[in-house]
N, C-alpha and C positions, 0 to 999 in steps of 0.2 A: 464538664462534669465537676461535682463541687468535690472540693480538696475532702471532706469528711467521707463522703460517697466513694474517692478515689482511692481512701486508707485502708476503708473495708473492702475491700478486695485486691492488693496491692501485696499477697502473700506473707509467709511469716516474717517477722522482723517489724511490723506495722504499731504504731502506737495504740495501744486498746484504749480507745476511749469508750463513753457509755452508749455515742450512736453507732461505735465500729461492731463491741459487742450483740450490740441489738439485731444488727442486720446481719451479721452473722450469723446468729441463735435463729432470727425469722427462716434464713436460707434453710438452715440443717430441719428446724419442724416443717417446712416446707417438702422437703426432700423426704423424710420421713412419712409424712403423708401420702407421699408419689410413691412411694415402695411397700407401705399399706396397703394401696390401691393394688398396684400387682402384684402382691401375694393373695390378697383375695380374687383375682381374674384368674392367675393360672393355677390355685390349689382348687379351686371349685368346691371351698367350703362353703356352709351357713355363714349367714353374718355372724350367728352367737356363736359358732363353734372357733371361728377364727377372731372372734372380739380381743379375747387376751394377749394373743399373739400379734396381733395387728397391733396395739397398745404399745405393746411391748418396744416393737419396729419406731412408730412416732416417736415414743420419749429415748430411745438407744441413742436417733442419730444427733438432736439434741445435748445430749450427755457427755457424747464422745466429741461433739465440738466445743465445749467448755476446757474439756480436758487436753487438746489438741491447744487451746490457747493459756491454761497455764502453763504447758509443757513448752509455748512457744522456740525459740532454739536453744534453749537451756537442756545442754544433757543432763546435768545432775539431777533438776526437775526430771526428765524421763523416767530414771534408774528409782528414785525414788515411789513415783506412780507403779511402776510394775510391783515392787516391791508391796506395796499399800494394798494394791486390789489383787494381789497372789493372794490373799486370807479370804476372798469371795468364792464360795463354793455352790453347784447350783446342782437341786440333784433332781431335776424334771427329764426325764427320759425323752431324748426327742424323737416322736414318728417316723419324720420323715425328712429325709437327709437335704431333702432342699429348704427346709425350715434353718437349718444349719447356712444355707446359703443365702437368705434370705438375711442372716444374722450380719454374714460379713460383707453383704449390701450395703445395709444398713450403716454399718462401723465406718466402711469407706466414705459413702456420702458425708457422713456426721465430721468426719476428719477432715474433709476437702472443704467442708462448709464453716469449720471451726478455722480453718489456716488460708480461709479468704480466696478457696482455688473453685471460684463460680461458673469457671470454666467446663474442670471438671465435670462440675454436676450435670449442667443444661445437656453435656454430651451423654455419659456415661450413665446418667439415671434412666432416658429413655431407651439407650441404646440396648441396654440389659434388661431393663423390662419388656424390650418386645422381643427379645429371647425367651424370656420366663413364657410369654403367653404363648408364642410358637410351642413349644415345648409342654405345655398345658397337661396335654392328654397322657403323657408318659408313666404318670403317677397312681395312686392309689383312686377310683371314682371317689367322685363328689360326695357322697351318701354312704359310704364305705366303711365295714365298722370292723374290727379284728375281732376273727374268728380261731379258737385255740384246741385242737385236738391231740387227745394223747392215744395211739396206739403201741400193741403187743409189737416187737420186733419183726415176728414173722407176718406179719399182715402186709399186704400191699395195697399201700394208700390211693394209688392211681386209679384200680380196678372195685376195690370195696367203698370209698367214698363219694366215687363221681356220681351216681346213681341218684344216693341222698341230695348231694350238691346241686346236680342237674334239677331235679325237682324244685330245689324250694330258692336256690340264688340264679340272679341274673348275671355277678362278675363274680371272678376270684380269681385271686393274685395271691400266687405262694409267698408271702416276707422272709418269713425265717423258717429252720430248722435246724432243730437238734435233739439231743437223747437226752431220758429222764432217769428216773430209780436208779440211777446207777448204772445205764447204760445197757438196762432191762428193757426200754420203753424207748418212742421217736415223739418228739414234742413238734409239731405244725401249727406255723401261725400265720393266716389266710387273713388278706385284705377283700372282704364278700358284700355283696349288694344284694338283699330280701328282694325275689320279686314280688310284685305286685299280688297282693292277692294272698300270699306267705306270710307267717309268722316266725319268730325267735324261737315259741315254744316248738313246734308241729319240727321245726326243723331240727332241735338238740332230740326230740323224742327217737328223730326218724335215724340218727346221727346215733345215739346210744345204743339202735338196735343193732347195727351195724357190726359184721364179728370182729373181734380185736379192738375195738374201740374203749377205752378205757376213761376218757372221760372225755364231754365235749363245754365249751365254754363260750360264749358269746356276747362279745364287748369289753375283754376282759385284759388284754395286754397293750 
């Protein structure tokens, strides 16, 4: 193996030169790609809908291998980077908590491929992507959009809105719940799939006649 070829991936301590960098950086977009890939296989989004977030994954594991190689074993470097990107604040609500896992995919790969551990990757990239796709189905469907109702206190959500629900969705998935006005009101926010055939409208209509229903919203959190 050529001594240049042997440096890039010969772990931290390695002299960075401009072909050790290179093959490095190719590794981590490499890897970033592969974990693109399986987050669009087992979240069962659109392409456009997962387009940002897939983006996102390609240039993360990139970025965090740059960063893995100025930090190379210099702690002072380290302490300093933390300090730097503690001022990065990000304020996008995440969905869905495997988006959160998907992130620190990402960071590991981008780290292993920044510090020349090619080892890692070839193992641990497929090995946790074919976890992610096993695992596929556990989530919100594919086509799935949040759905937000506010009822009275005294109403029972189980018995007065299944009816509506029955009719016009194919899935629903309770996400969250809590109280509104002041602890006058229960706030539900449903992960729901239109069937076929069904509208947005015909369903908040059928959804508003509903007793205790105080508002219904669709697409909304």
């Amino acid at each position: 193996m050529p001594e240049w070829l042997q440096g890039a991936f010969q772990g931290g301590g390695a002299k960075l030169t401009v072909g050790v960098v290179t093959l490095r950086l190719l590794l981590a977009v490499a890897a970033g790609l592969v974990i693109a890939v399986f987050y669009r296989k087992s979240v069962g989004r659109s392409a456009a809908a997962a387009a940002p977030f897939s983006t996102a994954l390609i240039l993360l594991a990139p970025l965090v291998g740059m960063t893995a190689m100025v930090i190379d074993d210099n702690v002072a470097r380290a302490f300093s980077l933390v300090g730097a990107l503690a001022i990065v604040r990000f304020r996008t609500d995440v969905e869905d908590t495997r988006d959160t896992a998907f992130v620190i995919f990402s960071v590991v790969a981008g780290m292993a491929a920044g510090v020349g551990n090619w080892i890692l990757c070839a193992v641990g990239i497929p090995l946790v992507g074919i976890v992610s796709l096993l695992r596929a189905g556990s989530g919100p469907a594919a086509d799935s959009v949040p759905l937000v109702v506010r009822l009275g206190l005294g109403t029972d959500p189980k018995a007065e809105l299944e009816p509506a629900m029955a009719k016009h969705l194919g899935a629903v998935r309770l996400r969250r719940a809590a109280t509104a006005r002041q602890g006058a009101a229960m706030e539900l926010t449903y992960d729901v799939a239109l069937r076929a055939g069904s509208d947005a409208v015909a369903l908040l209509r059928d959804l508003n006649a509903v007793k205790g229903v105080q508002h219904a919203e669709l697409g909304a959190a």
